[in-house]
C-alpha positions in Angstrom: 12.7 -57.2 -78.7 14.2 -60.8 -78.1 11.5 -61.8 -75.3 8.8 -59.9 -77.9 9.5 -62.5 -80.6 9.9 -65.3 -77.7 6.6 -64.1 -77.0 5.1 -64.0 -80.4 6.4 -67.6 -81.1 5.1 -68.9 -77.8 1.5 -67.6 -78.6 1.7 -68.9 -82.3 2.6 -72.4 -81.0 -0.2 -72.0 -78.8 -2.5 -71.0 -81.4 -1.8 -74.2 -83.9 -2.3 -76.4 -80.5 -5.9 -74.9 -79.5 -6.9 -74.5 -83.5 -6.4 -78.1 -83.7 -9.0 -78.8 -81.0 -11.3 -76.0 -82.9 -11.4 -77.9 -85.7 -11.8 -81.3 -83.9 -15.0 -79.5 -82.2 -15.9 -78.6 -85.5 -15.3 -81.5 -87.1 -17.5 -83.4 -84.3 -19.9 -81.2 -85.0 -20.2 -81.5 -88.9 -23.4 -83.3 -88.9 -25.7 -84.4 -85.7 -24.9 -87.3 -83.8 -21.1 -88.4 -82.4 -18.9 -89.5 -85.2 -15.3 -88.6 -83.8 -15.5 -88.4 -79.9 -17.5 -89.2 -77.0 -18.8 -86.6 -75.1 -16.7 -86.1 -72.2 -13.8 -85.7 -74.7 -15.6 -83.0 -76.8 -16.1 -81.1 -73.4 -12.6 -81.7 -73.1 -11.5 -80.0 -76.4 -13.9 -77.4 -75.6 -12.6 -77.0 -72.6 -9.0 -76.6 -73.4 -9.6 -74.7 -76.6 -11.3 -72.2 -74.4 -8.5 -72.2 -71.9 -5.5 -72.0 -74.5 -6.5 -69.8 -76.5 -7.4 -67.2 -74.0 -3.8 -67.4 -71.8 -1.6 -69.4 -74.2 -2.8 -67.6 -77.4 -4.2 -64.4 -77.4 -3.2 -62.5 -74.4 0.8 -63.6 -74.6 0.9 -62.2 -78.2 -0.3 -58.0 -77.5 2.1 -58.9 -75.0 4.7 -60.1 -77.3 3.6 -56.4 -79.4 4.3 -54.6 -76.2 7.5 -55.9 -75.9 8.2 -55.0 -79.5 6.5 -51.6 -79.8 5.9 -49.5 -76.8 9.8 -48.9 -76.3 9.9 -47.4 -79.6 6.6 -45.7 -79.8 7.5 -43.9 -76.6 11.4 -43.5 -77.2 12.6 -46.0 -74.1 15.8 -48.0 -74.7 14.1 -50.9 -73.0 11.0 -52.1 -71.0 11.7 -51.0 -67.4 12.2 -54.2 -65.8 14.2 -56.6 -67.9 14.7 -59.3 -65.8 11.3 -59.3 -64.6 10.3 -59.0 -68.1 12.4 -62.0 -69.1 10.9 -64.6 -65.9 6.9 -63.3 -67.2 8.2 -64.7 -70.3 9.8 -67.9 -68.8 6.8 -68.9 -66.1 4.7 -69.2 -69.3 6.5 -71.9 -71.4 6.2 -74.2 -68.0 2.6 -73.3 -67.7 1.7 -74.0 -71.5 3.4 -77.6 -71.5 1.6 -78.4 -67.7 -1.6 -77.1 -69.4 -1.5 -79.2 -72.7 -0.1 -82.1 -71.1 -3.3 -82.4 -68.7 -5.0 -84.6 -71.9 -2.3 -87.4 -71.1 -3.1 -87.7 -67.7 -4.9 -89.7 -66.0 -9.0 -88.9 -66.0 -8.0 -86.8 -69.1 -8.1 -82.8 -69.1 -10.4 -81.1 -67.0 -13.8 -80.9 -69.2 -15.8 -78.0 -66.6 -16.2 -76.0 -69.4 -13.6 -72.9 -69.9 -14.8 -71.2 -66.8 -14.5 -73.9 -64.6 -18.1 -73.2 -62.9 -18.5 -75.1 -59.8 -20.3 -77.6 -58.9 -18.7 -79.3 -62.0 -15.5 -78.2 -61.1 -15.7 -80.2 -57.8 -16.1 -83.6 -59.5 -13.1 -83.2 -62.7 -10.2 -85.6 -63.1 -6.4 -84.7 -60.9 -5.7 -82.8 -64.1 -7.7 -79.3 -63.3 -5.5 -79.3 -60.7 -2.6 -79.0 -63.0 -4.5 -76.8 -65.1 -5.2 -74.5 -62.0 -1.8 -74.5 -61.1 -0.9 -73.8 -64.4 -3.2 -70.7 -64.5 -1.9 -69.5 -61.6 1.6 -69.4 -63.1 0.2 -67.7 -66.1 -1.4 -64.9 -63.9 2.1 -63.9 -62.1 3.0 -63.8 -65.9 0.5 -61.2 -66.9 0.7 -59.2 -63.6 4.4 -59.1 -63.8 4.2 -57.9 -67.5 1.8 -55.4 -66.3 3.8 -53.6 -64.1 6.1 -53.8 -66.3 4.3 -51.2 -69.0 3.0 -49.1 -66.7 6.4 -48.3 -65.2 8.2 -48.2 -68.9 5.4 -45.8 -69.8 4.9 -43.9 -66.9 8.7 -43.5 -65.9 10.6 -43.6 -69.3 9.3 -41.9 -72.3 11.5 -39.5 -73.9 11.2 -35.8 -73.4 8.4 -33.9 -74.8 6.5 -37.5 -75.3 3.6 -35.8 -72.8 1.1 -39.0 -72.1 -1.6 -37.0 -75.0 1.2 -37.6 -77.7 1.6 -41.2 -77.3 0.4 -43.8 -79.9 -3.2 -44.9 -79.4 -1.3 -48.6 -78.8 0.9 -47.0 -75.9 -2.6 -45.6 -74.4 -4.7 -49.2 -75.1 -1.7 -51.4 -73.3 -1.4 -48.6 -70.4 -5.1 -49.0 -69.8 -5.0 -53.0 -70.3 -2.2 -53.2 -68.1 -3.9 -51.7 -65.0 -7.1 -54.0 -66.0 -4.8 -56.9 -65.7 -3.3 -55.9 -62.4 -6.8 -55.3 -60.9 -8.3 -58.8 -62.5 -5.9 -61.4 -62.5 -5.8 -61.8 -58.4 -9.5 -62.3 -58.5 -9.3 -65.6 -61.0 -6.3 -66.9 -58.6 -8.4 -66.0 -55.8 -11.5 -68.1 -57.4 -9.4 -71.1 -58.5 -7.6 -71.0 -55.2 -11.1 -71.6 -53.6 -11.8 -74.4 -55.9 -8.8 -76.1 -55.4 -9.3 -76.0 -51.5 -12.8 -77.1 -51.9 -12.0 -80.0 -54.2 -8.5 -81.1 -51.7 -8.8 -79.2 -48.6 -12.5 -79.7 -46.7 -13.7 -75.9 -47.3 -17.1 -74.9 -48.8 -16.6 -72.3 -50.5 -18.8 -73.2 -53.4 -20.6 -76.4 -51.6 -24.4 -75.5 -50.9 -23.9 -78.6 -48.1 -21.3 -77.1 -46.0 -22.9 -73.7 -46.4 -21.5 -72.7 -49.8 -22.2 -70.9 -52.9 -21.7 -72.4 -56.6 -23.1 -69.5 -57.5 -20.8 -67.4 -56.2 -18.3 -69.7 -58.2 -19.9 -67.3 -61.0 -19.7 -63.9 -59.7 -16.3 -64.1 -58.8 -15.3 -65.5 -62.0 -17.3 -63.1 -64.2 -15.6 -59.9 -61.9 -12.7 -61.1 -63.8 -14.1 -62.9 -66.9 -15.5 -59.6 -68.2 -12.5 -57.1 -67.8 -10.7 -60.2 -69.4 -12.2 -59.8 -72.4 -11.6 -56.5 -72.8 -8.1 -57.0 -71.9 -7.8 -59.1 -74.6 -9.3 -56.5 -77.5 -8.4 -53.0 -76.1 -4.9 -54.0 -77.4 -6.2 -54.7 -81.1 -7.9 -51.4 -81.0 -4.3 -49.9 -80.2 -3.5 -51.6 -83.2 -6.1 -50.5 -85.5 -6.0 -46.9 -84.4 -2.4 -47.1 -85.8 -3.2 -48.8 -89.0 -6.2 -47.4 -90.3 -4.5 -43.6 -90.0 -1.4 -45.0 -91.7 -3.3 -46.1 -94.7 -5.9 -43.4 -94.7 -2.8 -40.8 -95.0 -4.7 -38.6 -92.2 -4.3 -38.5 -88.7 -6.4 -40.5 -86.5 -10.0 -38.3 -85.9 -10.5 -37.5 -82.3 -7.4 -38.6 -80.8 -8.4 -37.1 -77.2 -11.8 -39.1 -77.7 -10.8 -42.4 -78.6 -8.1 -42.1 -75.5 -11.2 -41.1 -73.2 -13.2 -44.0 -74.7 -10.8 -46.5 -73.9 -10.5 -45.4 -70.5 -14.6 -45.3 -70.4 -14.3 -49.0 -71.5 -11.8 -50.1 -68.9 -13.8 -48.6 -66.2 -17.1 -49.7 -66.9 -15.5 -53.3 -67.6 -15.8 -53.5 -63.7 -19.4 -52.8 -63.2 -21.0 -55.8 -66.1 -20.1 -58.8 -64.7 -23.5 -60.4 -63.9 -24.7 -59.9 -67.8 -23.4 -63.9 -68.3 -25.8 -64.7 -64.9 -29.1 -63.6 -66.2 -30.5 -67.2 -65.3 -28.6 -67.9 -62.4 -32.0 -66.4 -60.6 -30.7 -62.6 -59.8 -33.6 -60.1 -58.4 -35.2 -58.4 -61.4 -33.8 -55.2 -60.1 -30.1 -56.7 -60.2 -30.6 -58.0 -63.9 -32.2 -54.4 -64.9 -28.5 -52.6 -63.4 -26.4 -55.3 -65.5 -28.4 -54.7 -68.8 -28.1 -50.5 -68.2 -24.4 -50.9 -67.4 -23.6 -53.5 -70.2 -25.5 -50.9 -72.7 -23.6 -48.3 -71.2 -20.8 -49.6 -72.5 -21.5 -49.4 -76.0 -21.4 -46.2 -76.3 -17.6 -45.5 -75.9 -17.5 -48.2 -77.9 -19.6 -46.9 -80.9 -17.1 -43.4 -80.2 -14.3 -45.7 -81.2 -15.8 -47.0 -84.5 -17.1 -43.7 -85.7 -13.5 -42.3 -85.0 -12.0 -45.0 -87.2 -14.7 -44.4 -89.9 -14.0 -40.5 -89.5 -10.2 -41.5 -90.1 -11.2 -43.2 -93.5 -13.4 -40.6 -94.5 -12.0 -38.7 -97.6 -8.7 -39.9 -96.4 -6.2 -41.5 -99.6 -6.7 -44.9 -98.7 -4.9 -47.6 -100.4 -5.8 -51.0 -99.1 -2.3 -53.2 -98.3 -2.8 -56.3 -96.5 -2.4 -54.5 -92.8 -5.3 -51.8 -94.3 -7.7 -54.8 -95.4 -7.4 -56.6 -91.4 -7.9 -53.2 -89.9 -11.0 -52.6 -92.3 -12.5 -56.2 -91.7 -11.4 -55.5 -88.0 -14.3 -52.9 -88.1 -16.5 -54.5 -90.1 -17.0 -57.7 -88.1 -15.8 -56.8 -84.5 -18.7 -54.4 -84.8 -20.8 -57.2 -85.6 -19.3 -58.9 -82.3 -20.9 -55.9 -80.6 -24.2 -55.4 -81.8 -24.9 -59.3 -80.8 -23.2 -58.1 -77.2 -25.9 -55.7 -77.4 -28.6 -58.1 -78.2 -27.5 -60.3 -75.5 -27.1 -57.8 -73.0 -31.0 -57.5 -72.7 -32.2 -59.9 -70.3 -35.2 -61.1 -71.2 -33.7 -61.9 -74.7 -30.7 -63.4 -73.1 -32.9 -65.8 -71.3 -33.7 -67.6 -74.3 -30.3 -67.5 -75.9 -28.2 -68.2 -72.6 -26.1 -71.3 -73.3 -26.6 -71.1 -77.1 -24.6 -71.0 -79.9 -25.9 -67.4 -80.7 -23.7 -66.9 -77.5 -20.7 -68.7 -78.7 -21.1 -66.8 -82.4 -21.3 -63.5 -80.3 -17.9 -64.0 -78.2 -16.0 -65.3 -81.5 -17.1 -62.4 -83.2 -15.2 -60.2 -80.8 -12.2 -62.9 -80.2 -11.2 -64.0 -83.4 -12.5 -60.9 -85.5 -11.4 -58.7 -82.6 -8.0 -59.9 -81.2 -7.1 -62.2 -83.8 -7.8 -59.5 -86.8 -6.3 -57.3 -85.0 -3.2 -59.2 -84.2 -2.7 -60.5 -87.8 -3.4 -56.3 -88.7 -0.3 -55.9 -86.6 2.2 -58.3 -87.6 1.6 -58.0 -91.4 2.0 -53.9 -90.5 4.9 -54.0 -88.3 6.5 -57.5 -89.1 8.8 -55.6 -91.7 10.2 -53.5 -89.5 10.9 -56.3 -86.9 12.7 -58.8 -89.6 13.8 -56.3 -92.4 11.9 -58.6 -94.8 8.6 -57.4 -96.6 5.7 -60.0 -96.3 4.2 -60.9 -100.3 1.5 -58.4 -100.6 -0.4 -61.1 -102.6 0.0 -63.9 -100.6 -1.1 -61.1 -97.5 -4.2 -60.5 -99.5 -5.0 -64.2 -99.6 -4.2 -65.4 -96.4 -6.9 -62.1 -95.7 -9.7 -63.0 -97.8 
């Protein structure tokens, strides 16, 4: 429980550091023209927004939840690893300072864009090295904290807990925790090229010594997309918790939704090339990638029914935990219907590198993850301090 909350307040100081650079982007970009910063700096903020809220923000707070809630969902005294449990807490707090402390070097941060695409990536200031380095630590974090579920909730729930009995959250961190294990190496892997190629003499992504940039981009994505759904199968945990809770029924299709996650996970694997659409892929390539990514939908579409199912001619009474949950739905299902749109190529072609793009990914990151994640604290947070939040100060913060 103590490395939970160490957790929880790690991500929230994270959070205030990569909202202030979202509202410097926004600020920038208030009216047309430059009124704040010049433009490397804005890539800059964008880049380290991106960057820190992704491994500083989002992902170290489900874990911070996990820490919190699996033990006592599943009836364990404790996570199966401590100490390994307490060093992926530890490596991150020397990662987050190296990776904020990159805009006082020299150069500045690294401003590649989040994802770090090579050529660009070849040509940034000493401090992406940091920032790899500092993504690297980050990643033995979240593998180390992986193994660290699946053993706790594999090897230690209490008897008669069969694996079909466990919370929906239990089954969404299992299945996020073997995504995390199988993705993670690959983003070291992709870094670790770019490093050698920017310090070392290889081509890895240098068409001149016989390289690919564009490879740069399928290795990313083979990690970038399970990422994201590492980063919202969590929040559905959360939701499926919530929304029962408040609808005084249990959850509808229980079996489903734990099928449907797995579905997810799974197909996570086979999208990847959806963000290359323009990158020049064979016809026949793009036509697999807009099948698979519409594929995916569909366990996701079980999911929402479920939770609508839930609601339906249940006693609801709408606390602040309820009214996340609810706008969870409501707006993460917006998230995917854009996903949906911009998973047909042709139509991606034209909105590839727009803000219609950007809009989409929000949609799912901070009305996915981050509903879900203020859903969760204002839910369980009583039962971690002992002190009941103000429901009307709840309801503001919400609406």
């Amino acid at each position: 429980k103590d490395i939970g909350t160490l957790y929880l307040l790690f991500s929230f100081t994270m959070l205030m550091i990569g909202g202030v650079l979202a509202m410097l982007i926004r600020a920038e970009l208030f009216q047309p023209g430059l009124q704040i910063v010049n433009p490397e700096m804005f890539n800059q903020f964008t880049t380290m927004h991106g960057l820190i809220m992704v491994f500083g923000a989002i992902m170290p707070a489900f874990v911070g939840f996990a820490n919190w809630m699996i033990p006592l969902q599943i009836g364990a005294s404790d996570m199966a690893f401590a100490r390994m449990n307490n060093l992926s807490f530890w490596l991150l707090v020397p990662a987050g300072i190296m990776l904020s402390s990159t805009f006082f070097m020299a150069g500045g941060a690294p401003a590649g864009g989040w994802t770090l695409y090579a050529p660009l990536s070849a040509q940034m200031p000493k401090s992406l090295d940091f920032a790899i380095f500092s993504l690297h630590i980050m990643g033995a974090s979240s593998i180390m904290g992986a193994i660290n579920i699946i053993v706790t909730i594999l090897n230690m729930r209490a008897p008669g807990m069969t694996l079909m009995k466990m919370p929906m959250f239990c089954w969404t961190w299992l299945i996020t925790a073997f995504l995390l294990i199988a993705v993670m190496p690959v983003l070291a892997g992709a870094i670790t090229m770019t490093l050698t190629d920017r310090h070392f003499g290889t081509s890895f992504f240098n068409p001149a010594g016989g390289g690919d940039p564009v490879m740069y981009q399928h290795i990313f994505w083979f990690f970038g997309h399970p990422e994201v759904y590492i980063m919202i199968l969590p929040a559905f945990g959360i939701v499926s918790a919530i929304i029962p809770a408040f609808a005084r029924k249990r959850l509808f299709g229980y079996t489903s939704m734990v099928y449907a996650t797995a579905s997810i996970a799974i197909l996570s694997f086979i999208v990847w090339a959806h963000h290359m659409y323009t990158t020049g892929m064979p016809v026949t390539g793009q036509l697999f990638f807009m099948y698979a990514t519409m594929l995916i939908a569909v366990p996701t579409g079980v999911k929402v029914f479920n939770w609508i199912a839930t609601m339906w001619r249940g006693s609801m009474t709408f606390e602040t935990p309820m009214l996340w949950a609810v706008g969870f739905i409501f707006v993460f299902t917006m998230g995917g219907f854009t996903g949906l749109i911009l998973a047909m190529a042709p139509i991606d072609q034209q909105l590839h590198d727009t803000y219609y793009v950007v809009a989409h990914f929000h949609y799912t990151m901070v009305a996915g993850s981050l509903f879900g994640l203020f859903a969760g604290t204002y839910y369980w947070g009583p039962k971690w301090t002992g002190v009941m939040y103000n429901e009307t100060r709840g309801k503001i913060h919400f609406w």
